[in-house]
VEXVOVEX-565834 format. One line per field, with one value per residue (C-alpha): x, z, y. Coordinates in Angstrom, 2 decimals. Example, Ala and Ser with C-alpha at 12.3 -4.5 7.8 and 13.67 -1.06 7.14 Angstrom:
! VEXVOVEX-565834
X c(12.30; 13.67);
Z c(7.80; 7.14);
Y c(-4.50; -1.06);
! end
This chain:
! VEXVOVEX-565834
X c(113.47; 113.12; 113.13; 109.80; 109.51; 113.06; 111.22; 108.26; 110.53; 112.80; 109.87; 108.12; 111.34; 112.86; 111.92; 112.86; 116.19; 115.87; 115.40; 118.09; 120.89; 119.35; 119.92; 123.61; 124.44; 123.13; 124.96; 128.42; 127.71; 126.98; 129.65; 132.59; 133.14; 132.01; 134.86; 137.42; 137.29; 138.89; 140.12; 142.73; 141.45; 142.11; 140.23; 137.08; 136.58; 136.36; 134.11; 131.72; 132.14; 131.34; 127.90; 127.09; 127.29; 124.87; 122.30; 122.39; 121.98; 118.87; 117.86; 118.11; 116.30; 113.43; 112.65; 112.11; 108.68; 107.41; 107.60; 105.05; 106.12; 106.63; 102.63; 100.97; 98.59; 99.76; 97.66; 98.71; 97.19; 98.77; 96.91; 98.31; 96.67; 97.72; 98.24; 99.12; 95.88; 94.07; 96.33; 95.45; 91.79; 92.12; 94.39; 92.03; 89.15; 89.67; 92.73; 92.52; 88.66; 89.96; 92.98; 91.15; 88.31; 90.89; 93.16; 88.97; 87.50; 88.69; 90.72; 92.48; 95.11; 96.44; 96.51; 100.07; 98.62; 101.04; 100.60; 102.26; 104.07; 103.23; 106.84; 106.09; 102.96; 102.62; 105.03; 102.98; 100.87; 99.35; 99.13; 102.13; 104.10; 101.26; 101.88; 105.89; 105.44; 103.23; 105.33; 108.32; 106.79; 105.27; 101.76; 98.46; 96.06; 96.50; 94.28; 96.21; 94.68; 94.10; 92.16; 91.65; 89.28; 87.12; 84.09; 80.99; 77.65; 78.84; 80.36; 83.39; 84.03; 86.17; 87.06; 88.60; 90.20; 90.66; 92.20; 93.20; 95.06; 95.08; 97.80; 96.64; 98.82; 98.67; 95.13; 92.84; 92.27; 88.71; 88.84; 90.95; 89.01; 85.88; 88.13; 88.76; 85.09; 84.33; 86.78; 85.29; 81.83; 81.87; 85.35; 84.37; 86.21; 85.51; 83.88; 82.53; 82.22; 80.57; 83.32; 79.81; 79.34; 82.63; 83.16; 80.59; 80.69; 84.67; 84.03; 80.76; 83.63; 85.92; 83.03; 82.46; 86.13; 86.89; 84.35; 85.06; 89.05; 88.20; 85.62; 88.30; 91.22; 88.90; 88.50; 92.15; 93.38; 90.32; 91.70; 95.13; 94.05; 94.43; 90.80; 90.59; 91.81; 89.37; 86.38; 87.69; 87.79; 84.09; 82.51; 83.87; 82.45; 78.97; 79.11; 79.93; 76.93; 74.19; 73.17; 73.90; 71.84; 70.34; 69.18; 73.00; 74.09; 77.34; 76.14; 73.36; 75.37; 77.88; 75.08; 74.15; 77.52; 78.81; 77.32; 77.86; 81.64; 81.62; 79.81; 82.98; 85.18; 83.58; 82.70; 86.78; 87.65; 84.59; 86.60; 90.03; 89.07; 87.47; 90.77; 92.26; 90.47; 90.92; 94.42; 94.50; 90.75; 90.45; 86.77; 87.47; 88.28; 84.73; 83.11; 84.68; 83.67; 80.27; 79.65; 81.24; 78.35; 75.96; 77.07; 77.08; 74.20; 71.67; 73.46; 76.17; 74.04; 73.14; 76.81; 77.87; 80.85; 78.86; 76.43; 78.84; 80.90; 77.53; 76.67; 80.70; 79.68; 76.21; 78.22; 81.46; 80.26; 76.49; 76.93; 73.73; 73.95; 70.23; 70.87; 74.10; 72.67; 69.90; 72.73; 74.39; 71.25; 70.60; 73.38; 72.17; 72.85; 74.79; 77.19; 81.01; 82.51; 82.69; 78.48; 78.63; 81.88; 80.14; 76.68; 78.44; 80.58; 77.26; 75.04; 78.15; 77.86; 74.04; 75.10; 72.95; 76.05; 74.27; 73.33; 76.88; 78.25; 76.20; 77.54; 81.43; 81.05; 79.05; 82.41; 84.66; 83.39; 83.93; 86.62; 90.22; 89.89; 92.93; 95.03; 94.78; 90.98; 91.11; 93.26; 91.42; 88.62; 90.65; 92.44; 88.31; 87.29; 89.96; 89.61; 86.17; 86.81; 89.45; 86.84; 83.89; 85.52; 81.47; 81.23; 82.95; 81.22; 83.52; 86.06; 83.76; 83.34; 87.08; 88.15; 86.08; 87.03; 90.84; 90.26; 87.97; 88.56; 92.00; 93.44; 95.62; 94.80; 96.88; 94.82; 91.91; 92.62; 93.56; 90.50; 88.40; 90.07; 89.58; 85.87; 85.45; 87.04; 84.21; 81.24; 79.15; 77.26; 74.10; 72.53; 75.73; 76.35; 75.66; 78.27; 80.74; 80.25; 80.67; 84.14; 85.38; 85.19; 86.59; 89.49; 89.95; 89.46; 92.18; 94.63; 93.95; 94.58; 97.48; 98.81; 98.41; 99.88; 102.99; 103.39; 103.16; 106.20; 105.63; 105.57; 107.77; 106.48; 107.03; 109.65; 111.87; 113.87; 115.32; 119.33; 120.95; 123.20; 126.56; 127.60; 131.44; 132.92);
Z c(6.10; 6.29; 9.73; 10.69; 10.68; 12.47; 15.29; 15.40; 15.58; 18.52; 20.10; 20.44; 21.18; 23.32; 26.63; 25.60; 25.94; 21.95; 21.90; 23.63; 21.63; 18.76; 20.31; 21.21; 17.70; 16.14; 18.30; 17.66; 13.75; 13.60; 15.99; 15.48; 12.15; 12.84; 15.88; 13.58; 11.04; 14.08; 16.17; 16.04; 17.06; 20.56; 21.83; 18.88; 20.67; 24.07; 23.30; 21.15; 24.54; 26.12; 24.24; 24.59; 28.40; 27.94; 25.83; 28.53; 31.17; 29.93; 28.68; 33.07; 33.61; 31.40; 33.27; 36.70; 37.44; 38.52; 42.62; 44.62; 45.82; 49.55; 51.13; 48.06; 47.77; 45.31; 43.09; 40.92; 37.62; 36.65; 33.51; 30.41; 27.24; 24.48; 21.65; 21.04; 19.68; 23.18; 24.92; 23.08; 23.35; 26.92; 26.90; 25.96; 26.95; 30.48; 31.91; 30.28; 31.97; 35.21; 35.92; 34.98; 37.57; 40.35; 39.60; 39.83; 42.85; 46.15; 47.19; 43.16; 44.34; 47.06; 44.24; 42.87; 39.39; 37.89; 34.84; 34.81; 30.95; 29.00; 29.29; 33.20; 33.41; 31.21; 33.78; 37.13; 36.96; 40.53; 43.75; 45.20; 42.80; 42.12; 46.61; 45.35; 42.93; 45.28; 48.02; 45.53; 44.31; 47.42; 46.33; 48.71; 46.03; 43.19; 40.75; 38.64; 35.82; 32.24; 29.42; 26.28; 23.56; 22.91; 21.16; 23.15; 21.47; 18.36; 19.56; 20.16; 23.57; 26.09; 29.15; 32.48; 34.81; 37.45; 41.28; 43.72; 46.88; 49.55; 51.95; 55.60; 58.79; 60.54; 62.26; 64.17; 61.69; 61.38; 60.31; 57.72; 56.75; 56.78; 54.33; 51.90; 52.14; 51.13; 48.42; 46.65; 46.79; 45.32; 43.32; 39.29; 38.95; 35.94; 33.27; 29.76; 27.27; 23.79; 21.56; 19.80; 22.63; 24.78; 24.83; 27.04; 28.85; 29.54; 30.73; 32.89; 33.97; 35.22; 37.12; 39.13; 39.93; 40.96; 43.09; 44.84; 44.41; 46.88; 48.99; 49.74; 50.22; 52.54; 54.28; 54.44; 55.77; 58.43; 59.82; 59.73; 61.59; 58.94; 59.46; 57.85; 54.57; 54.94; 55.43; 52.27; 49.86; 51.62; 51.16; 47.41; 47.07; 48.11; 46.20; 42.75; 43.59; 44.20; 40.44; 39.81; 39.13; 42.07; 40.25; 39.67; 42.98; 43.86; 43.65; 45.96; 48.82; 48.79; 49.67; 52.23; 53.65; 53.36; 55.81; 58.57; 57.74; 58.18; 61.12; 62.35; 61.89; 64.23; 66.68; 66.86; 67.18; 70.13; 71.44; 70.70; 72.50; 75.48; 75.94; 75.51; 78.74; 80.94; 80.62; 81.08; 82.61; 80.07; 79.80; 76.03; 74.84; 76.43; 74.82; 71.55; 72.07; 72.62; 69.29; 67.06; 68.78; 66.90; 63.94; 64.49; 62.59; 64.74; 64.68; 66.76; 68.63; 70.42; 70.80; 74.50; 74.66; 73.37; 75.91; 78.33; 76.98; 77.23; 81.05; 81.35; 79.61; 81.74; 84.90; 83.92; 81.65; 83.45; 86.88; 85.57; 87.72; 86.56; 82.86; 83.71; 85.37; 82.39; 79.71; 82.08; 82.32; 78.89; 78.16; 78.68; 79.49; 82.57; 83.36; 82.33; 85.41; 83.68; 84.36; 87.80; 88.28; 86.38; 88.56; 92.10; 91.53; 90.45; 93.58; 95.48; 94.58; 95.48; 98.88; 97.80; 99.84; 100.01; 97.04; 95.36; 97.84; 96.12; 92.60; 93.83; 95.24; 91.92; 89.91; 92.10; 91.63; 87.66; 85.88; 86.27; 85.70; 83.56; 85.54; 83.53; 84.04; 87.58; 88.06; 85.84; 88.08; 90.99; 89.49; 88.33; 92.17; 93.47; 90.72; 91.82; 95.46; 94.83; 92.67; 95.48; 99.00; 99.92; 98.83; 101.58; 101.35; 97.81; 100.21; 101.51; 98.07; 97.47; 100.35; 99.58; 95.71; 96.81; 99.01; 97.16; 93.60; 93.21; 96.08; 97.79; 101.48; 102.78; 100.52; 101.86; 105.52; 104.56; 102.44; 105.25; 107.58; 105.25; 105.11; 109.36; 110.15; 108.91; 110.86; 108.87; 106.62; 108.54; 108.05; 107.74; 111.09; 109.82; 106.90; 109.18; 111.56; 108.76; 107.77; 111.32; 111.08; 108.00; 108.86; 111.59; 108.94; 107.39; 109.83; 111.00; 107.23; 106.85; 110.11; 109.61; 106.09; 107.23; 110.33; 108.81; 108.80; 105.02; 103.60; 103.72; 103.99; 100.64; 102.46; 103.54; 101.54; 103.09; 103.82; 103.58; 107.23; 107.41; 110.21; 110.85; 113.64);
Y c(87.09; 91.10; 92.83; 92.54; 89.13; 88.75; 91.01; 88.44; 85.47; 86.91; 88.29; 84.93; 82.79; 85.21; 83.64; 80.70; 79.17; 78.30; 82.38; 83.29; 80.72; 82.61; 86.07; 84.95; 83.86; 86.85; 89.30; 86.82; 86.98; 90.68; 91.93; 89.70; 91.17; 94.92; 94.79; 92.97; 96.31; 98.09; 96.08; 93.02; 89.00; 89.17; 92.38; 91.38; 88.18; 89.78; 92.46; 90.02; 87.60; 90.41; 91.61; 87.58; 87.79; 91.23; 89.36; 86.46; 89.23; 90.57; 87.21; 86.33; 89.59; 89.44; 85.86; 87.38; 88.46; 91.74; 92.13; 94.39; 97.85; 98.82; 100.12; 98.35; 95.68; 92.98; 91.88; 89.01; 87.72; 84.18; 82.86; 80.61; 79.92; 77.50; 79.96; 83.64; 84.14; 83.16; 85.02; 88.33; 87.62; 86.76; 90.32; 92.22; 91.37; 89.99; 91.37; 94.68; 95.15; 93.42; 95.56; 99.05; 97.67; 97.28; 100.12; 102.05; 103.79; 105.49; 102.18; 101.52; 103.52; 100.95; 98.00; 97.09; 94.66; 92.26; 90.43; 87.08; 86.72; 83.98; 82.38; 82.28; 81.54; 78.25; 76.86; 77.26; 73.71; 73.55; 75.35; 74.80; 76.59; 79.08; 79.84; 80.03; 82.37; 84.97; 84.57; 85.59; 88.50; 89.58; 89.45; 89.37; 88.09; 85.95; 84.30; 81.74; 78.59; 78.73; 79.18; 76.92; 76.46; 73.81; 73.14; 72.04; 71.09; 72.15; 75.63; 76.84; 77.86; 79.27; 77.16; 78.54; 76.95; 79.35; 79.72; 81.78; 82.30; 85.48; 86.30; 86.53; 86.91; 83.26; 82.74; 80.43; 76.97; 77.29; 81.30; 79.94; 77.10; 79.52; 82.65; 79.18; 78.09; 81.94; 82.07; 78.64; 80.05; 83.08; 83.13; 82.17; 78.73; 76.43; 78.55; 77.95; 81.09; 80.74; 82.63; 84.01; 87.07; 86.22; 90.09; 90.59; 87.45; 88.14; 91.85; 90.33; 88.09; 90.43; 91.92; 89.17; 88.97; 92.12; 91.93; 88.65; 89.55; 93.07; 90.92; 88.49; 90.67; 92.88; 89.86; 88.76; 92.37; 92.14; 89.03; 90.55; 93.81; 95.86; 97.43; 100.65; 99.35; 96.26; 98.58; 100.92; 97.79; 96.15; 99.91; 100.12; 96.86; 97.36; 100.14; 98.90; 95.94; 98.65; 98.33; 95.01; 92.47; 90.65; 87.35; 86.67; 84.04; 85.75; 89.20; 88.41; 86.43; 89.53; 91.84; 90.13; 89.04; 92.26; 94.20; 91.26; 91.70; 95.57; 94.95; 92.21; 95.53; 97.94; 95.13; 94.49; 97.75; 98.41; 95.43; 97.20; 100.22; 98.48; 96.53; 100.42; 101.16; 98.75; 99.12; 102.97; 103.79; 106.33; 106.98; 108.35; 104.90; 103.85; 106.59; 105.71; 101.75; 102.66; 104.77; 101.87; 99.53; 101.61; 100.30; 96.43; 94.39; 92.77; 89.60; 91.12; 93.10; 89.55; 88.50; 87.78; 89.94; 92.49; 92.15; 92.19; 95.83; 97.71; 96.55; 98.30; 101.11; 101.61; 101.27; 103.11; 106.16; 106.54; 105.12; 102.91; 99.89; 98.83; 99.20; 97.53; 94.42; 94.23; 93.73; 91.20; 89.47; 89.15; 86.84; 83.34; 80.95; 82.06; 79.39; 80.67; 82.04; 85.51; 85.79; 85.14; 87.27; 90.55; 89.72; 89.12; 92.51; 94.66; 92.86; 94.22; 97.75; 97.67; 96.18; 92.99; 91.05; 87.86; 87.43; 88.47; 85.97; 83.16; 84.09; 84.05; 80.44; 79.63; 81.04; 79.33; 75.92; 76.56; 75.71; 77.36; 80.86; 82.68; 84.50; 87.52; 87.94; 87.46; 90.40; 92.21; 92.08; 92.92; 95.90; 97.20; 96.88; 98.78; 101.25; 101.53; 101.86; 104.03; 106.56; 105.69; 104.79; 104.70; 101.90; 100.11; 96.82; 95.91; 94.97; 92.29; 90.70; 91.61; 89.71; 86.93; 87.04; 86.97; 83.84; 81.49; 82.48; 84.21; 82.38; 85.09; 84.47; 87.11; 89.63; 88.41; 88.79; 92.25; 93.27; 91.31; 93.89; 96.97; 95.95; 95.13; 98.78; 100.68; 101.77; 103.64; 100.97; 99.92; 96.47; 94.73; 93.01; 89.08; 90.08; 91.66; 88.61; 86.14; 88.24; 87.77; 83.87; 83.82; 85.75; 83.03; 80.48; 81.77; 82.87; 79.15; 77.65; 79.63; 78.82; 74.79; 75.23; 76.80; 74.59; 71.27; 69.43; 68.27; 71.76; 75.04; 78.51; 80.37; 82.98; 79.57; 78.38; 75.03; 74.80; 71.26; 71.26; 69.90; 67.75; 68.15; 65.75);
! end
């Protein structure tokens, strides 16, 4: 056997156990007697125990696959074949394409791809240990089966059996039910290649991959919150497709899905921002909501939160209470407490009383409202009154918010109060007669609450009173 074909035979056994016996006993038969011309028994066995131990070392080493790097994207390629000659095929003319397509454009640079060895891959058989093997080496993506070759009607053919997984922080079920449904749809699964023109079927192949593989991992770092790299990878995406062929299925439902999932990312971060201000009032974070609404797809555009964060913006950045009341009013139908909440505060500020009355008691017969969106609404009245103490007649609706809704009666006496001290709005005599009474009401309910002998004010706290005789 001359060297080269002792370098082919340890090359293709040396993953294997079989390989590294092989390895072991060459390094013992060479060494043993090289270290025995200079050195006695003793100290020749431990240094050829020694080189043994080094070939198992590397042996251990070369069976651990590669692992991601810190701020990468891993992207994982996990594919067996049954022969070397498969495997070079499938090489060349499918990795090779796939990984210069990722590693391509403004976003290749984030991409971290891994090439599963033969030795490793051959032993991943379903999706369990195709999950273990991601997790281990910290990949986001990975597309994992195998290829064989058959012959079908007389031709030989390629056959792939291909999967794939995607890394997402934990989410709602049904947004990962709907990521899965997206990835089965569009990801190439069970193929069949003639080995006549399987060049250009395998780098068509790899197309349609790297598209699907950026699609979905766009999709998977959206859902995480990871935004800005989600648009990057959606952008290169549509991109790449502008020349494709439309007739192909997959090509043409990622045109069209594509801009609906940029449009997800600016409505989350108009959502982001609007959340921004209503925890500081910062008017810049309104500013900045509104410009990423100019960017949603018509399809958002109709959404109900939407509607609601441009009657905000109206009222907050323009002082629009019309436009406001128009985008409130276009959210239908009006039945979640939220409606009635935004259209009772906005009547309010027009001094429409009555009629923001009605909507209160309408939202206080709903369902419980969450705590944290009643005192939102409290905290954006006094804000308001606190910018325009004009508009006296908020604490009238205040009050009554903080008695039938929120449940705070001493609140309510004293925004009943607030709203009875002031003189100067005219027309307002049947409200500020109706606030009288119902500050009776409630001095009354308060004072039967706290004087009934089955309950204890909330400032008492009951003592147990020994008797000594």
């Amino acid at each position: 056997m001359n060297p080269r074909e002792i370098a082919d035979f340890f090359e293709k056994l040396w993953f294997k156990k079989s390989g590294r016996n092989a390895a072991i006993l060459a390094v013992t038969v060479a060494l043993f007697p090289l270290f025995l011309t200079y050195l006695n028994v003793l100290w020749s066995l431990v240094w050829t125990i020694a080189m043994d131990f080094g070939v198992i070392g590397l042996w251990l080493l070369a069976q651990q696959p590669p692992v991601t790097p810190a701020n990468k994207i891993g992207f994982l390629i996990c594919i067996s074949c049954v022969d070397d000659l498969e495997s070079e095929k499938l090489q060349e003319d499918f990795i090779r394409p796939l990984r210069e397509l990722i590693k391509s454009g403004k976003t290749g640079y984030v991409f971290h791809v891994m090439v599963i060895p033969q030795h490793i891959a051959s032993t991943i058989q379903d999706i369990e240990e195709a999950q273990a093997l991601r997790i281990k080496v910290k990949a986001q993506f990975m597309i994992f089966g195998r290829v064989r070759l058959r012959e079908i009607d007389g031709k030989e053919t390629h056959i792939f059996d291909l999967e794939g997984l995607v890394a997402h922080n934990p989410v709602p079920e049904h947004i990962s039910q709907f990521l899965a449904q997206e990835f089965t749809e569009l990801m190439p699964r069970k193929l069949h290649i003639p080995t006549e023109n399987d060049l250009l079927s395998f780098q068509f192949t790899s197309e349609w991959a790297d598209a699907v593989a950026r699609y979905i991992i766009g999709f998977a770092l959206a859902i995480s919150g990871d935004w800005d790299y989600a648009e990057a990878l959606y952008l290169n995406v549509k991109n790449n497709l502008r020349d494709k062929p439309t007739k192909f299925p997959v090509y043409t439902k990622l045109k069209e899905r594509l801009p609906i999932r940029i449009s997800e990312l600016y409505q989350a971060r108009a959502m982001v921002k609007y959340t921004e201000w209503v925890e500081s009032k910062d008017s810049e974070f309104l500013i900045q909501s509104e410009i990423y609404l100019q960017h949603l797809a018509p399809i958002h555009q109709e959404a109900k939160e939407i509607w609601n964060l441009k009657s905000i913006i109206a009222f907050v950045l323009r002082g629009n209470v019309e436009e406001a009341l128009k985008q409130i009013k276009m959210v239908k139908p009006p039945r979640a407490h939220q409606w009635h909440l935004n259209m009772a505060f906005l009547l309010g500020y027009q001094g429409q009383l009555k009629n923001s009355i009605r909507h209160y008691r309408i939202a206080a017969e709903q369902i419980e409202i969450p705590p944290e969106i009643l005192s939102q609404i409290e905290d954006f009245i006094i804000w308001v009154l606190k910018n325009e103490p004009s508009k006296h007649q908020l604490y009238y609706c205040l009050g009554f918010f903080n008695w039938k809704i929120k449940g705070d009666l001493v609140s309510a006496i004293r925004d009943f109060e607030s709203f009875l001290a002031n003189n100067v709005i005219p027309g307002i005599e049947k409200e500020k007669e109706l606030a009288k009474n119902w500050v009776t009401e409630i001095n009354q309910l308060i004072a039967n609450t706290y004087l009934s002998p089955s309950s204890t004010p909330p400032f008492i706290t009951p003592i147990k009173v020994q008797h000594v005789a």
